[in-house]
C-alpha positions as CSV (number, residue, x, y, z in Angstrom):
1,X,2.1,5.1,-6.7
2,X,-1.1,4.7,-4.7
3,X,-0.1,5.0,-1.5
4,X,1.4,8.5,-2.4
5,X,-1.8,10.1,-3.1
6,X,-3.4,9.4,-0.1
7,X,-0.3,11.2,1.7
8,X,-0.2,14.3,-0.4
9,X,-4.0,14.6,1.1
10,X,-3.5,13.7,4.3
11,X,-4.0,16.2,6.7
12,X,-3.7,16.2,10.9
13,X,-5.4,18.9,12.9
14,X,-5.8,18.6,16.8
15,X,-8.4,20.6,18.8
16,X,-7.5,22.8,21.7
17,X,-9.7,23.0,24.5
18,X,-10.8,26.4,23.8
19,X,-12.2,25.3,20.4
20,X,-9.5,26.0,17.8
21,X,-7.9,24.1,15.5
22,X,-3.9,23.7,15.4
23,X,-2.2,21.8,12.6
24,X,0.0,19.5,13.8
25,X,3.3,18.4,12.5
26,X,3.5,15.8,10.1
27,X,6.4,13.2,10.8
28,X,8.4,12.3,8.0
29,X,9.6,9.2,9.4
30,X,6.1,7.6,10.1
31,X,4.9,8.7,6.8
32,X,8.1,7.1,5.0
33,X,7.6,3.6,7.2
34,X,4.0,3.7,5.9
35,X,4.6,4.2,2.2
36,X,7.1,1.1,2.6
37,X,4.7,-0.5,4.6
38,X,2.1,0.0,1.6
39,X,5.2,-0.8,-1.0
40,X,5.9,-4.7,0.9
41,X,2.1,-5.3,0.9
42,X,2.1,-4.3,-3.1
43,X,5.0,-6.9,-4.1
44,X,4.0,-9.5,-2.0
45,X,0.5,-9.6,-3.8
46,X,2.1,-9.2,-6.8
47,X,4.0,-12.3,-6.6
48,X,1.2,-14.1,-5.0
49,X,-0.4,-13.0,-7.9
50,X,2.4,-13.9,-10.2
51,X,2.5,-17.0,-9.2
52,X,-1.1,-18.2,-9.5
53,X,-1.1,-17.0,-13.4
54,X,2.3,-19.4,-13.7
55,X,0.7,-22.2,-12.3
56,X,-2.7,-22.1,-14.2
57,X,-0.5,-22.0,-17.0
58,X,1.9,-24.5,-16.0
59,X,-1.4,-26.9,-14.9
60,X,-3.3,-25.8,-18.3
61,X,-0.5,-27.0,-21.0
62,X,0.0,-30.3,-18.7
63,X,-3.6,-30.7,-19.5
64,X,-3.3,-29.8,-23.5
65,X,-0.5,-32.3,-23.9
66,X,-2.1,-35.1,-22.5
């Protein structure tokens, strides 16, 4: 899956005010509501796509049997 990759490389650092970095924790539960975020956006433009191909089909063999 897409959306998978660009978590494994994700990465959150904060600066202090003296300079240094610190990593900060990574929350599972935001990073699970964006991968089914990412997943609903997939399938609904799958079907959209989905359905376009059915209807050019659908509206080219009305054509042909005419």
């Amino acid at each position: 899956m897409s959306s998978e990759i660009k978590f494994k490389a994700h990465e959150n650092t904060d600066v202090l005010d003296d300079g240094k970095s610190e990593k900060s924790r990574v929350r599972l539960t935001e990073l699970l509501s964006r991968l089914n975020e990412e997943k609903k956006k997939e399938r609904n433009s799958n079907i959209a796509l989905s359905v376009a191909a059915v209807s050019a089909v659908t509206v080219f063999g009305i054509i042909l049997s005419l």
